[in-house]
C-alpha positions, 0 to 999 in steps of 0.5 A, a space after each residue: 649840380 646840387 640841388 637846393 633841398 634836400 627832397 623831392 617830389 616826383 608826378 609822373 604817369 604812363 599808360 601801358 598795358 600791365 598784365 597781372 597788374 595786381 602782382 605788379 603792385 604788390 611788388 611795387 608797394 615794396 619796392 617804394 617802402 625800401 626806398 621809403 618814399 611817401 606818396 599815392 600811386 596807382 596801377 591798373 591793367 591800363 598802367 601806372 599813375 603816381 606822385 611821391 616824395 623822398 629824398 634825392 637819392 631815394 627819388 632817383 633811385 626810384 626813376 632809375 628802377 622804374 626806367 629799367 621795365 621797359 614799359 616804362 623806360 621813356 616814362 617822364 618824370 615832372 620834378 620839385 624840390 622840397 623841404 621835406 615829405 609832402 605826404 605822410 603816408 604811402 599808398 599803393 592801390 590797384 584800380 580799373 582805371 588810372 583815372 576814373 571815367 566810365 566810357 569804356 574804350 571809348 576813353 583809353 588812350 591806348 588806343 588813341 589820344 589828341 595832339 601833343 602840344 609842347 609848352 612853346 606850341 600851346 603858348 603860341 595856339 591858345 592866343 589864336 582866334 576861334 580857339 577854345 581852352 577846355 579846363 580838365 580839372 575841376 571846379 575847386 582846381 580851376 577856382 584856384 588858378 587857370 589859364 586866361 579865358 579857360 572854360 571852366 566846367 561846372 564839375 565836381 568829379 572828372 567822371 562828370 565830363 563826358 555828360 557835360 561835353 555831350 549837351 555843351 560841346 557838341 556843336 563845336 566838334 570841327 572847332 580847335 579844342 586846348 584841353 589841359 590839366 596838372 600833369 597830362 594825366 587827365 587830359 589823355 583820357 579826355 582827348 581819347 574820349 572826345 576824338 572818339 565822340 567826333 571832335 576833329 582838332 582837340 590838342 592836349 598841353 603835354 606834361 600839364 600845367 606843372 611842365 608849363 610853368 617849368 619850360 623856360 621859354 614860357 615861364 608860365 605866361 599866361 597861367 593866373 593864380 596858382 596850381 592846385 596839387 594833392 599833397 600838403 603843399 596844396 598849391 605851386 606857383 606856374 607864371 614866373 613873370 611880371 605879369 601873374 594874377 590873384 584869381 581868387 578871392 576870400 569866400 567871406 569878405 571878398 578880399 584877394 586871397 589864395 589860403 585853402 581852408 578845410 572847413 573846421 565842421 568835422 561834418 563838412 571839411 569843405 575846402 574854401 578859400 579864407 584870409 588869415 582874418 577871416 579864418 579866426 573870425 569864423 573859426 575856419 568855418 565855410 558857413 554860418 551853419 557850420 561856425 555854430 556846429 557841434 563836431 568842430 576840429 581845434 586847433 583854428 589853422 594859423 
């Protein structure tokens, strides 16, 4: 079948123990600069997390390079077709962890996880009684599209989780947990914690939200506004139904609105959500303070 873009991106992620990971990824940045793939990967003694973006040959090449390590021969691969690059760059970084937690074992999922959910399973649990749906992104994330009746955290960063489980989610250890977020990445380390602090029933939506709104059973039922991504994209549609929902709204006069906007203060660059009238009106600022300020980026963003 031939696809309908000439490009693709790829999210994917695994945890396996790499050893002399360092190595690893001094190999893999040049593997990924042969291939001239753009994109943010990670790799860390605990495995390997990335998205990237190239052609089809070259992205399958890729899956077809990574899959011959046998560390990584089952490694799955959430797809999309694109015009052309979604990054401008390619980094390769070495890190502690795939994803920045601080609980120590307590948070690897190597050693253990919650129950895997297929997009069919979470569709049919979140909508049972006594069930609680736990956001594992954060705020600016969840503001941009969710699932209905999600918990939202008040957190800026995913390290911020386990304080905020402790003093908010301990009384509910023997009740249902649904934890999700954009490719299951997250979600790994935040059931491993939570099955570590005690919680008896905590279940994770595999593959993420991206793989929701891909099955074609579900079509993203349930899911309103759209799925925050970290490319140029910004944002990807998750509910293919008649039954999709605007959540968010201008920040300035309230009106339905789905545009994130870097704040044009080079001082602030705070992501905020603007119409495309509100946007000029305030030179793309996020605050009356930041609309007067000297250091402005121009041109305004149409």
């Amino acid at each position: 079948m031939i696809p309908d873009k000439p490009y693709r991106v790829l999210l994917y992620y695994k945890f396996v123990p790499i050893h002399g990971y360092a190595l690893f990824a001094q190999h893999h940045l040049q593997l990924c600069r042969l291939l001239n793939l753009r994109g943010r990967i990670l790799i860390s003694p605990e495995g390997i997390n990335g998205t990237v973006s190239g052609t089809t040959e070259q992205t399958e090449c890729y899956i077809t390079t990574l899959r011959m390590d046998e560390r990584f021969a089952d490694m799955q691969f959430k797809i999309d077709e694109a015009n052309g690059h979604v990054f401008d760059k390619l980094f390769v970084r070495v890190k502690d962890e795939l994803v920045t937690f601080r609980v120590g074992e307590n948070g690897s999922p190597l050693k253990q996880t919650g129950t895997y959910l297929s997009p069919e399973e979470w569709h049919r649990t979140m909508q049972q009684e006594d069930v609680l749906i736990l956001d594992g992104r954060t705020d600016y994330e969840y503001d941009l599209g969710h699932f209905r009746n999600a918990i939202r955290p008040p957190v800026k960063s995913f390290r911020d989780f386990p304080q905020w489980i402790r003093e908010n989610l301990a009384s509910h250890k023997d009740k249902t947990i649904l934890t999700y977020c954009t490719g299951g990445v997250r979600c790994e380390k935040l059931t491993a914690f939570m099955v570590s602090e005690g919680f008896s029933r905590v279940a994770q939506l595999q593959g993420g939200i991206v793989t929701y709104g891909k099955d074609e059973h579900v079509q993203g039922k349930l899911w309103d506004g759209l799925c925050y991504v970290f490319d140029q994209r910004i944002a990807v549609p998750i509910n293919h139904t008649e039954e999709y929902r605007l959540v968010s709204v201008c920040i300035h006069c309230g009106s339905p609105c789905d545009r994130y906007v870097n704040c044009a203060n080079l001082d602030c660059h705070k992501q905020h959500f603007a119409c495309v009238k509100c946007e000029q009106k305030t030179r793309r600022s996020c605050s009356q303070e930041c609309q007067s300020a000297q250091r402005h980026e121009l041109p305004i963003q149409q």
